[in-house]
C-alpha positions in Angstrom: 6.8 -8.0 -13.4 3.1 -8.9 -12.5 4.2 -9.9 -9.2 5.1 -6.3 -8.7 2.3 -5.2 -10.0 0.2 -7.5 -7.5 2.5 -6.5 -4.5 1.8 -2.3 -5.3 -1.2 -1.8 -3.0 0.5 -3.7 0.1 4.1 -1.6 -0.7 2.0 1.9 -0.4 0.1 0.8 2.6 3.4 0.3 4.3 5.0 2.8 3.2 1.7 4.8 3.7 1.4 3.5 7.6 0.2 6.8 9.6 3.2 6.7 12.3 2.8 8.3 16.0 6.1 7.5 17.5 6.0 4.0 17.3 2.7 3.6 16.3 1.3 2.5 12.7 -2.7 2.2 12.4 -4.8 0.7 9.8 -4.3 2.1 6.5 -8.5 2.8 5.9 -8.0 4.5 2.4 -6.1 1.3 1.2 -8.3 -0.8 2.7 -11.2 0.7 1.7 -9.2 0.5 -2.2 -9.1 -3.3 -1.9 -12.6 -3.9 -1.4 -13.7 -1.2 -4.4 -11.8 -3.0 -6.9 -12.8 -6.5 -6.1 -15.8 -8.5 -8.1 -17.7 -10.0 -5.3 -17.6 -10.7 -1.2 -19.2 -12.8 1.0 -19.4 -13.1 5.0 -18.9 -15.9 7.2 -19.5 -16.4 11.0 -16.0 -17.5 12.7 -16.1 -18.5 16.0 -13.6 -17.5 18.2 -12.8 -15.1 21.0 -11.2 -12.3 19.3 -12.7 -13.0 15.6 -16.6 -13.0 15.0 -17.2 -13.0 11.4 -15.1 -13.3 8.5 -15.4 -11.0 5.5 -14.2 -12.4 2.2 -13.2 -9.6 -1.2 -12.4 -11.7 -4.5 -10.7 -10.1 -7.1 -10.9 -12.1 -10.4 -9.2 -9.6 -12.3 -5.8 -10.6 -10.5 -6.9 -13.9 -8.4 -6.6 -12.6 -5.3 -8.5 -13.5 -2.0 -8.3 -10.4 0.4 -9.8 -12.1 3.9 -10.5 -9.7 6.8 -11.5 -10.7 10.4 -13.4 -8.2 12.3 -14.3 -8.6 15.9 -17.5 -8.2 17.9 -17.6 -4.3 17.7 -17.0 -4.6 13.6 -13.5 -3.7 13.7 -10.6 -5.1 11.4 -8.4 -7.6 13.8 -6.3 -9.4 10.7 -5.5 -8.7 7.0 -4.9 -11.4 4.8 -4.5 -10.7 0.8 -3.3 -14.7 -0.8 -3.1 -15.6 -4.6 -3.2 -19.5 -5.3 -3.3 -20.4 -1.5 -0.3 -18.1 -1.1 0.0 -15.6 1.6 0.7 -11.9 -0.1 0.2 -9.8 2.8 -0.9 -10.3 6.7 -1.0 -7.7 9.1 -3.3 -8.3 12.6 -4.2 -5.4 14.7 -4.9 -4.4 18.4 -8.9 -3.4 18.9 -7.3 0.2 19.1 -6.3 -0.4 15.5 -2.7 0.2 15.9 -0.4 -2.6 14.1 0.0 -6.0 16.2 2.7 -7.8 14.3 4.8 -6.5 11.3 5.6 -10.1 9.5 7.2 -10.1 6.2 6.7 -12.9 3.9 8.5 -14.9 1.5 7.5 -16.4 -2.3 5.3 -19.0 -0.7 3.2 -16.9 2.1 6.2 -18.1 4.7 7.2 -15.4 7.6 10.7 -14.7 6.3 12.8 -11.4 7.3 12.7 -9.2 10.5 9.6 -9.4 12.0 8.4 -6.8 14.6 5.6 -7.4 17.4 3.9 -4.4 19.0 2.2 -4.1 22.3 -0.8 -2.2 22.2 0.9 1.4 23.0 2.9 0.9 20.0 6.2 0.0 21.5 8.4 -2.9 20.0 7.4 -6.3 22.1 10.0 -8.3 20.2 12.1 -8.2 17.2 14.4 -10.6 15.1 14.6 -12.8 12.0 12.5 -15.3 10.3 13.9 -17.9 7.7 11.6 -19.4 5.7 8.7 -19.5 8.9 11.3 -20.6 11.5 12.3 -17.8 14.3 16.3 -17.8 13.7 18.6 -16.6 15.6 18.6 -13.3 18.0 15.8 -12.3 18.8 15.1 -9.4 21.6 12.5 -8.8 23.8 11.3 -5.6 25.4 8.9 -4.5 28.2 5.6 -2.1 27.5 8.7 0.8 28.5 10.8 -0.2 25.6 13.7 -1.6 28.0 15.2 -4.8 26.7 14.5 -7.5 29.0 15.3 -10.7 27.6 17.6 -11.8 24.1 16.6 -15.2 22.9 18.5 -17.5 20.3 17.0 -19.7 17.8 18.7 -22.8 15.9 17.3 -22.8 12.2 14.6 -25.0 13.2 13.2 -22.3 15.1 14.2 -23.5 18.9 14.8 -21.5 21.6 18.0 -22.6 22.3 19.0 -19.8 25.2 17.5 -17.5 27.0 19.6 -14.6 28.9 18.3 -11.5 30.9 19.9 -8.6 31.7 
């Protein structure tokens, strides 16, 4: 039961996803809920490319860790909500803000179910299964179009075991 309670804000900020066609944007209003109702935040400098500071939101009231990486122009880049070192939620984003990867995740913060990556116009890249953090299975690949253009298969140690084009 207080899992479900915990897991509320991220089900209505996917269910809550602006759509154009394809596309699904950063959810501002439940973003902008996360960091009200946490106690206290602090910032950190990261240093890579695409990230430049790190901007940390603790809520003690349900021991949860929202982590958001902004980039250079001060725009959200990657979501991540964890309790106890456990991955609740992770989204990433395009500059643009449209959604980068939709990745599911299992009891321990694992990718685990279909996951979906975007390019930046909103169109499916790829799509298929995780188990348990492994790519299993099928998964297909498209062009920026949204033509298929490769299916790949996976063992259930997440190798690429064949590739085919069409």
């Amino acid at each position: 039961m207080m899992r479900l309670i915990l897991l509320m804000p991220v089900l209505i900020f996917l269910f809550s996803c602006k759509q154009n066609e394809n596309v699904k944007n950063l959810d501002k209003a439940w973003l902008d809920y996360i960091i009200r109702k946490s106690d206290s935040s602090y910032v950190k400098p990261y240093f890579r490319t695409d990230f430049v500071k790190a901007c940390y939101y603790v809520n003690k009231k349900d021991s949860t860790l929202t982590q958001l990486m902004k980039d250079s122009a001060d725009r959200v880049r990657q979501i991540i909500i964890m309790k106890n070192d456990v991955r609740l939620f992770y989204a990433q984003y395009f500059s643009n803000g449209n959604l980068q990867a939709q990745l599911p995740l299992d009891e321990f913060g694992q990718y685990h179910g279909t996951g979906i990556f975007y390019y930046e116009n909103g169109e499916p890249q790829s799509t298929g299964n995780y188990n348990h953090g492994f790519k299993t299975g099928e998964w297909k690949v498209y062009d920026e179009k949204g033509k298929l253009t490769a299916t790949d298969k996976f063992d259930e140690h997440g190798q690429l075991i064949q590739q085919a084009h069409p």
